[in-house]
NULOGU-371639 format. One record per residue (C-alpha): x, y, z. Coordinates in pm, 1 decimal. Layout:
# NULOGU-371639
east = X&north = Y&up = Z
...
//
This chain:
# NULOGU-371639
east = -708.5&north = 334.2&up = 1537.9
east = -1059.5&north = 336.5&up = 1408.9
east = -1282.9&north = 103.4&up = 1387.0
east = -1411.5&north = -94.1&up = 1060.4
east = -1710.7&north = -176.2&up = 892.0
east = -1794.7&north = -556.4&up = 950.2
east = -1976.7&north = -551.5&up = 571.0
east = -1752.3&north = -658.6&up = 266.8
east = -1984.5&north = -532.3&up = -38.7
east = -1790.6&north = -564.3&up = -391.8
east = -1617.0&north = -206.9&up = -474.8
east = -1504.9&north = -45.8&up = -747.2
east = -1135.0&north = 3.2&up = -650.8
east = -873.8&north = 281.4&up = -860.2
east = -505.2&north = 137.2&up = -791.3
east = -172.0&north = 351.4&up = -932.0
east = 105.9&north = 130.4&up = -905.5
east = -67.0&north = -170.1&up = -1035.7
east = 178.0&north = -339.5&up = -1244.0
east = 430.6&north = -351.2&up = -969.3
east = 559.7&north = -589.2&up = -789.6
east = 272.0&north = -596.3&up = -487.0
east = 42.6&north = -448.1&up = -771.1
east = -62.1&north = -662.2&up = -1013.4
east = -121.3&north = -970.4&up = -737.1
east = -313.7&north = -757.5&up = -589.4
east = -536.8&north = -728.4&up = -885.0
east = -518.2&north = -1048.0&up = -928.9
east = -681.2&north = -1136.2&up = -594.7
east = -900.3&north = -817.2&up = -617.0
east = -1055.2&north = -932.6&up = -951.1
east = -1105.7&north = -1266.6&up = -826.1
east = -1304.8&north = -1209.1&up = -516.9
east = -1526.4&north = -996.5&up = -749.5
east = -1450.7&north = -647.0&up = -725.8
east = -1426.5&north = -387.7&up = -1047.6
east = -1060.5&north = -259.6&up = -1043.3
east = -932.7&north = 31.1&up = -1242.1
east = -579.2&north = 23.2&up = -1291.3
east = -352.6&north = 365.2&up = -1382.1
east = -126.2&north = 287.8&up = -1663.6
east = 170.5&north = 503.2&up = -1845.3
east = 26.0&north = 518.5&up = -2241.4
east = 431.6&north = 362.2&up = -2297.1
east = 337.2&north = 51.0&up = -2009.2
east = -14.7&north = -27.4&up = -2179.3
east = 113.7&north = -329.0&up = -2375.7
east = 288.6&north = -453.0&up = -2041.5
east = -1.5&north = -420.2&up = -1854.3
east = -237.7&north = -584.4&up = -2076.5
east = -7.6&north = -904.9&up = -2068.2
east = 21.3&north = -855.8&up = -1682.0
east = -318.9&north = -795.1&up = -1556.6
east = -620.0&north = -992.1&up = -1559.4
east = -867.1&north = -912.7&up = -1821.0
east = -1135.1&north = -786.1&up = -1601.6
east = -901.5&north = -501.7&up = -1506.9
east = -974.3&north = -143.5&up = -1652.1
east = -689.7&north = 35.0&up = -1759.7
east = -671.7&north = 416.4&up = -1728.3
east = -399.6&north = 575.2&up = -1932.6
east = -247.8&north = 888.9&up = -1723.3
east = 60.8&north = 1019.4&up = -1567.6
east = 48.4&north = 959.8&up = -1168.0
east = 284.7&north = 1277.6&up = -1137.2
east = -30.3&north = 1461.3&up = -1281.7
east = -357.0&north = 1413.7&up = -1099.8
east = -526.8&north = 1599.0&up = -1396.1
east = -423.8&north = 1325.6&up = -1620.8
east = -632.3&north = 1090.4&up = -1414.6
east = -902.7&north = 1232.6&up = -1216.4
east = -1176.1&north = 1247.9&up = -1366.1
east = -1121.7&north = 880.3&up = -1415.2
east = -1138.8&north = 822.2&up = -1043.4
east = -1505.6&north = 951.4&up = -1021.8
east = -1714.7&north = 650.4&up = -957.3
east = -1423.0&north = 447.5&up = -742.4
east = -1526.9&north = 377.5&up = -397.3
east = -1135.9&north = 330.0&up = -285.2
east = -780.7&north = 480.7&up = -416.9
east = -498.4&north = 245.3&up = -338.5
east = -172.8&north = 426.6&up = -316.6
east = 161.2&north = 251.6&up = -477.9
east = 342.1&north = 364.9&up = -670.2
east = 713.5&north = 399.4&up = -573.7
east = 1059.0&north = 378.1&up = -678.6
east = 1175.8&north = 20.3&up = -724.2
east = 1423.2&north = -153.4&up = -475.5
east = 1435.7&north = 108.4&up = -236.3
east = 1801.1&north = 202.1&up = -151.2
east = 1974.9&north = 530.0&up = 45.2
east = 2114.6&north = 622.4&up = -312.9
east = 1776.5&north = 722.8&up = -430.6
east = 1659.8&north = 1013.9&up = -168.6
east = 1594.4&north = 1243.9&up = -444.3
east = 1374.7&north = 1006.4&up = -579.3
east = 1156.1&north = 900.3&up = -283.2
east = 1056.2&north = 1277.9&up = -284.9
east = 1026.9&north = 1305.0&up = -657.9
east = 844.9&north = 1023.0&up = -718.3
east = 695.7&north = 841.5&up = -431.2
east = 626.1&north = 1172.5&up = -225.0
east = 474.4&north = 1360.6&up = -557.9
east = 306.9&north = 1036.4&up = -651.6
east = 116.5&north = 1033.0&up = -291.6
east = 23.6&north = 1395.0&up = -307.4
east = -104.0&north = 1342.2&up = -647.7
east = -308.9&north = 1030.1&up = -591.9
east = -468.0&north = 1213.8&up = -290.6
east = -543.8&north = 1542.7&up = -488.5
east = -720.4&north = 1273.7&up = -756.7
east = -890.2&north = 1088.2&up = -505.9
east = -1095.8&north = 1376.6&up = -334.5
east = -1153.5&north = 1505.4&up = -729.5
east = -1298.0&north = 1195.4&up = -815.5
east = -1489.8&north = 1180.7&up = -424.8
east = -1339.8&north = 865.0&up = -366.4
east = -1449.4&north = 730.8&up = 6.2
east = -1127.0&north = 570.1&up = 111.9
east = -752.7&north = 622.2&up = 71.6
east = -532.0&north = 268.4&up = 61.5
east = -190.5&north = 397.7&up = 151.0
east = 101.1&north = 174.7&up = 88.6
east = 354.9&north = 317.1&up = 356.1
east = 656.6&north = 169.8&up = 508.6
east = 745.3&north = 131.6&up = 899.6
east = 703.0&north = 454.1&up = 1094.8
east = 945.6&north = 478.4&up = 1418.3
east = 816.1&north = 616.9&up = 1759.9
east = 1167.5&north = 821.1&up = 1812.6
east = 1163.8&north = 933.5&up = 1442.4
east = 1474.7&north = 793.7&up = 1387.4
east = 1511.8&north = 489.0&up = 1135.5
east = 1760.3&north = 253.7&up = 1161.0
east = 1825.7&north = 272.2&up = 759.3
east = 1660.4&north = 416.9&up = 434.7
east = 1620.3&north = 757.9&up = 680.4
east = 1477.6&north = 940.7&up = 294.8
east = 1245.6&north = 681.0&up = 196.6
east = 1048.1&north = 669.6&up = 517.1
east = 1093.5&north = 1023.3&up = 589.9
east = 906.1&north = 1080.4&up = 225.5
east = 650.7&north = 809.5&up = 358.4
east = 585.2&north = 1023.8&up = 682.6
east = 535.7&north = 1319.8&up = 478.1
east = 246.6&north = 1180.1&up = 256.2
east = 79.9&north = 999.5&up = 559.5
east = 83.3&north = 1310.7&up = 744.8
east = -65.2&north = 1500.3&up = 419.2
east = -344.5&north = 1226.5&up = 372.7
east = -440.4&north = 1196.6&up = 769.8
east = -507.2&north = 1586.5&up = 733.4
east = -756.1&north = 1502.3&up = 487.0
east = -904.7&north = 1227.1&up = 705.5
east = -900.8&north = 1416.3&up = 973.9
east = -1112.9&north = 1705.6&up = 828.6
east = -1398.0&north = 1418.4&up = 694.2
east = -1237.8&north = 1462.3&up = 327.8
east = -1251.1&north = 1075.6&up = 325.8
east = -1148.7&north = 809.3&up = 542.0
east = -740.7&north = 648.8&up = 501.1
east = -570.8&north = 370.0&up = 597.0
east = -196.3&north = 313.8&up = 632.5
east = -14.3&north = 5.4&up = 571.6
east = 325.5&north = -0.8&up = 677.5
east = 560.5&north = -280.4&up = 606.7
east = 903.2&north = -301.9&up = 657.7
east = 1010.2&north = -561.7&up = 374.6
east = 821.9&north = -734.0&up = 180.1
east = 995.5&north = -1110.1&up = 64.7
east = 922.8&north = -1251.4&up = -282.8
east = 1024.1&north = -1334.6&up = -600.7
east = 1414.6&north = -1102.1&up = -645.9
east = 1296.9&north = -966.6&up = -305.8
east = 1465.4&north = -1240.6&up = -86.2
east = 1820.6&north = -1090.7&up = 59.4
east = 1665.9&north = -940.8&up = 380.7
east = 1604.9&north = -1334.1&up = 491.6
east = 2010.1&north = -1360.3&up = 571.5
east = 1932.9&north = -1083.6&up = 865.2
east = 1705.6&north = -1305.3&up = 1053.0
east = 1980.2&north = -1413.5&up = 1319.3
east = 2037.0&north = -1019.1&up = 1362.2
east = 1697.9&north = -953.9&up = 1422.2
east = 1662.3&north = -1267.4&up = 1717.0
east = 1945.2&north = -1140.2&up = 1843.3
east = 1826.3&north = -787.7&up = 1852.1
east = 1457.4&north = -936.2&up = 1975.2
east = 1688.0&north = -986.5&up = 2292.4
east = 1718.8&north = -669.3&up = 2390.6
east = 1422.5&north = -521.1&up = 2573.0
east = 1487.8&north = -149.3&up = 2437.6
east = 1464.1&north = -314.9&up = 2054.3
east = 1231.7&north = -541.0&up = 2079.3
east = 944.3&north = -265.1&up = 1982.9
east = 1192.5&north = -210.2&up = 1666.1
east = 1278.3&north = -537.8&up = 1582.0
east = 884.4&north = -622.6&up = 1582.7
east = 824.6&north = -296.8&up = 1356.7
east = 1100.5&north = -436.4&up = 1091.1
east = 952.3&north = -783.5&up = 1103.9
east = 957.8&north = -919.3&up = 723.8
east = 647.6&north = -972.5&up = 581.0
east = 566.3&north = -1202.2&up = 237.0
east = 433.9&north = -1101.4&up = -37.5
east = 126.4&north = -1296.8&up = -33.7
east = 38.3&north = -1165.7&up = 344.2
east = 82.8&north = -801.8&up = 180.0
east = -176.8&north = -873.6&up = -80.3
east = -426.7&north = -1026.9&up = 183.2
east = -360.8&north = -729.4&up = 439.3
east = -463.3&north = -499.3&up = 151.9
east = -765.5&north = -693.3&up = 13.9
east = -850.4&north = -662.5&up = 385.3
east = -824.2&north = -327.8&up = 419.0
east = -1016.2&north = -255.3&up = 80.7
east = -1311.4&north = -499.5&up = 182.4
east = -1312.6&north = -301.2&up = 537.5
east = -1293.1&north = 47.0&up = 562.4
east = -1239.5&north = 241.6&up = 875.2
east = -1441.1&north = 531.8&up = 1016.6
east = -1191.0&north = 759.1&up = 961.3
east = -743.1&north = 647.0&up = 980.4
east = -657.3&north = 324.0&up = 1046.3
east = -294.1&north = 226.1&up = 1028.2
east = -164.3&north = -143.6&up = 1012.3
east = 166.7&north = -237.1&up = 1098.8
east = 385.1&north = -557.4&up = 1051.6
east = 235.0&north = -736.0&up = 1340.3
east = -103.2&north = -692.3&up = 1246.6
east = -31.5&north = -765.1&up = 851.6
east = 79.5&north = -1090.4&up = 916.8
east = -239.1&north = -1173.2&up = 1176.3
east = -457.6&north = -1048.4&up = 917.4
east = -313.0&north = -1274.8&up = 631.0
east = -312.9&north = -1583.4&up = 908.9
east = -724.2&north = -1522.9&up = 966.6
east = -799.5&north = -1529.8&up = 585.3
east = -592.8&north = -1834.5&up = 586.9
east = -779.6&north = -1998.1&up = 849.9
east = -1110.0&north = -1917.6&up = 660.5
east = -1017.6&north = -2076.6&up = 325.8
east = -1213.8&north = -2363.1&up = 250.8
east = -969.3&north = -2642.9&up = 240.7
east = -957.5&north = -2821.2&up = -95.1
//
């Protein structure tokens, strides 16, 4: 992985995906810690997003299908964070990982090296070493296709990238997965799953939003990709600098 900048200047940060569900915290905390955020909305969702988002937040009417619809908006944006997706991921939807979270990827990239854009925020999912997941085999198979698309463009200096890649992410109507914990101590167990099991960890939602403010306030040289493990340490060291009140 590469290594990171230790400086944290305030950026100017274009997000798709920001009225979702990791979205709009994230905007929330972004705003907050003083950084301009520019936030791609459907001209239908503008209403929502106004009630959902903090004031500070730009809005950018567009379709993120359509990178024409939103490029030139990117120019000036230091960082492109990456999420838009299908909502509660499930093996029904294949098509739709491809149609939507696949083209939405693509697109986002093509807009990001329009609008010369310095970093790509990708929000990914668990990759497996054997290429075989356990479950969802479409979703992260879509995932693997866009990372592999953006890392090209890292790799040829287009713009630097990092990956994020969570398994599941618990919060509010996002809470089911907690009834597998037993299965997954169980399955800790077992030397040839362990790497797995630690891969598929859950994560909160609130150690999501601090892994990605991370990653926005640090850039890497060139790819970077943080997995579950490495989420949750991240989120524990902004903790542990918090002034206590």
């Amino acid at each position: 992985m590469s290594a990171t900048s230790n400086e944290s200047p305030l950026r100017t940060v274009f997000i798709t995906g920001g009225t979702g569900y990791i979205g709009a915290p994230l905007i929330h905390a972004l705003i907050a810690r003083g950084h301009r955020v520019r936030a791609l909305v459907r001209p239908a969702s503008r209403l929502r997003a106004m009630q959902l988002l903090p004031a500070g937040c730009d809005l950018v009417e567009g379709d993120a299908l359509d990178a024409s619809s939103f490029a030139a908006a990117v120019r000036g944006s230091d960082t492109f964070v990456q999420m838009v997706g299908v909502p509660h991921p499930s093996p029904r939807k294949a098509q739709a990982f491809r149609d939507i979270d696949l083209a939405a990827a693509l697109a986002g990239l093509s807009a990001a090296k329009k609008g010369h854009a310095a970093h790509f925020v990708y929000l990914s999912v668990t990759q497996f070493t054997d290429g075989k997941a356990p479950a969802m085999q479409a979703y992260v198979a879509s995932r693997a296709e866009a990372e592999a698309r953006i890392a090209a463009d890292a790799g040829a200096g287009h713009l630097c990238a990092t990956f994020l890649r969570p398994w599941y992410v618990l919060g509010p109507g996002h809470r089911w997965p907690l009834l597998l914990k037993p299965l997954y101590w169980l399955a800790s167990l077992v030397p040839s799953k362990r790497d797995n099991v630690a891969a598929m960890g859950l994560v909160t939602r609130e150690e999501m939003v601090a892994a990605l403010v991370d990653a926005i306030e640090h850039p890497p040289l060139d790819l970077r990709i943080i997995g579950v493990p490495q989420i949750r340490e991240i989120a524990t060291a902004q903790q542990s600098t918090q002034p206590a009140h």
